[in-house]
N, C-alpha and C positions, 0 to 999 in steps of 0.2 A: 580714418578711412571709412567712406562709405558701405553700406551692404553688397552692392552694388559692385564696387572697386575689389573687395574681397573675393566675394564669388569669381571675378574673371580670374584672380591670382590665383585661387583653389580651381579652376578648371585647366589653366596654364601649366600647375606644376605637372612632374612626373608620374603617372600611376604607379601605385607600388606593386613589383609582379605578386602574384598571388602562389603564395607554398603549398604543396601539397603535401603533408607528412603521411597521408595514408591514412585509412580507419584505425581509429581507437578501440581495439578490443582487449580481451584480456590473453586470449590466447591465438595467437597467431596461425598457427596449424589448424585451428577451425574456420580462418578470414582466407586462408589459401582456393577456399573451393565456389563455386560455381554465386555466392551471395555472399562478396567481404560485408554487404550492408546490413544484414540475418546477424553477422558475428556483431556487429557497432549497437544493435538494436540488442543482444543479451547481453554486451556488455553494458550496456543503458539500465537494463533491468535489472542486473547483479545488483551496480553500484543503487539503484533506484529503491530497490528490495533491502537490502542493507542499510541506506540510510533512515529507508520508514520504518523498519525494526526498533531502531536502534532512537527515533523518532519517538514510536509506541511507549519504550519502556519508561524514557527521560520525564513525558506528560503524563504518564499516568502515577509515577514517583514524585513528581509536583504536583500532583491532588491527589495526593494523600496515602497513594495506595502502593509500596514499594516492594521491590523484590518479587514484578513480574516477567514473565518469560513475553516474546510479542503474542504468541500464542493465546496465552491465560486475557490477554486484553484483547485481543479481539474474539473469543470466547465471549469474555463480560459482555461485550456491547453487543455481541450479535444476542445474548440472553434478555438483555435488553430493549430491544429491536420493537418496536410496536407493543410495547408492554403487554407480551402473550408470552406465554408459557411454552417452552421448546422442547422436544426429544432432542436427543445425542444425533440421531441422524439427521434432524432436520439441520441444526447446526453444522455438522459435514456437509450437506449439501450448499448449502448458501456459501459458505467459505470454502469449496470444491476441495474438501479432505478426503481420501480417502481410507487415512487410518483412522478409526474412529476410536482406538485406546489413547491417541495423545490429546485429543478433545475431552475423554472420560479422564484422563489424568487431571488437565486444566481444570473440568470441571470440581475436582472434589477436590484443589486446592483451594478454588472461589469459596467451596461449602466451608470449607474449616476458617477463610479469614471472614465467611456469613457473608459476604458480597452476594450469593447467590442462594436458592432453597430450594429442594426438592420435591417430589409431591406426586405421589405413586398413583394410578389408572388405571385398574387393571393391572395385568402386564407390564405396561410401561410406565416409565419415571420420567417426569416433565421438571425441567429444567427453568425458573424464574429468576430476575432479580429483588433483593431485599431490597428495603428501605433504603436501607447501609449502600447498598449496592449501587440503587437511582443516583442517589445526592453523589458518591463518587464518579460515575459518568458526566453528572450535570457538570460537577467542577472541571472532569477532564476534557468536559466541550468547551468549559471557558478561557481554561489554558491556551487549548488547540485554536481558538477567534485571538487571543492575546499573542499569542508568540510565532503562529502558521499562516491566518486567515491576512492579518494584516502584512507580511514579509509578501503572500501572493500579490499583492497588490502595485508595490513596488518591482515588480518584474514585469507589469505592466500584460499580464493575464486576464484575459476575459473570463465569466464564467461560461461563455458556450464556449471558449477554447476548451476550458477544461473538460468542459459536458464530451468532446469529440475527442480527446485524450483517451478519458474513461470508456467510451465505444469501442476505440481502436484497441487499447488492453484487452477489452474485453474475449473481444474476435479474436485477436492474437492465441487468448487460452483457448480459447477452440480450437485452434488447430495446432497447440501444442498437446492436448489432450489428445486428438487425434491422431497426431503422430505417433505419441506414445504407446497410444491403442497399436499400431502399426507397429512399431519396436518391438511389444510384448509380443508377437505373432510373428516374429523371425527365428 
């Protein structure tokens, strides 16, 4: 058969009706109220959140470096980060923490496996990575290009998809921060 002869058969047959099973959330009693689509979008981010955790630990245990929390790795990298030397708070803010003992715990597990080094200023204590440190991020970017960068590709993802992805999360934590501010004040 022709291309031609084909397409009029696929426009001939019957449409299939379209199902509606309802948003996918996790909990139903939060999809009840005024935005089912707010419940479909955290439960996006549970499972989203969960899978990059769990993402985090798997890449950074295949370079080399095991038996980290997602926390402690992205600790590392943001110590990392423009090879500059961090406080504790600067690192809470970039990764929007607001305890800053589970960052100081990460940190002084980094110190004991030397991943990271400390280095007192005064008052404060600056946060860097070790040699040991670089070469394990380097590896676990080559990981993340071997087994993440190229699976994106096949889903057939742009990278300014992605870039407007990253914007809309972004915003999104503003106004869940927001909120939140608003919650603490009830």
């Amino acid at each position: 058969m022709s291309n031609k002869t084909t397409k009029n058969l696929e426009s001939e047959a019957p449409a299939k009706p379209k199902r509606k099973i309802g948003p996918i959330v996790s909990s139903a009693h939060l999809a009840s109220g005024r935005s089912s689509e707010l419940s479909e979008l955290e439960f996006g981010l549970i499972v989203a959140s969960n899978a990059f955790n769990r993402w985090m630990i798997h890449c950074a245990s295949a370079a080399g470096i095991p038996d980290m929390s997602p926390l402690d790795v992205l600790v590392l990298h943001s110590s990392n980060h423009r090879s500059r030397a961090k406080k504790v708070s600067d690192i809470c803010m970039v990764l929007n923490i607001e305890d800053t003992h589970t960052v100081t715990y990460s940190l002084k597990k980094l110190l004991k496996q030397e991943l990271v080094q400390s280095e007192k200023r005064g008052k404060e204590t600056f946060y860097s990575v070790t040699d040991k440190g670089a070469e394990r991020c380097k590896v676990y970017s080559e990981v993340r290009e071997n087994c993440l960068v190229d699976s994106l590709k096949t889903l057939g993802f742009a990278k300014d998809d992605l870039g407007e992805v990253a914007v809309l999360l972004r915003g999104i934590s503003g106004l869940y921060d927001q909120a939140a501010r608003s919650a603490a004040s009830l």
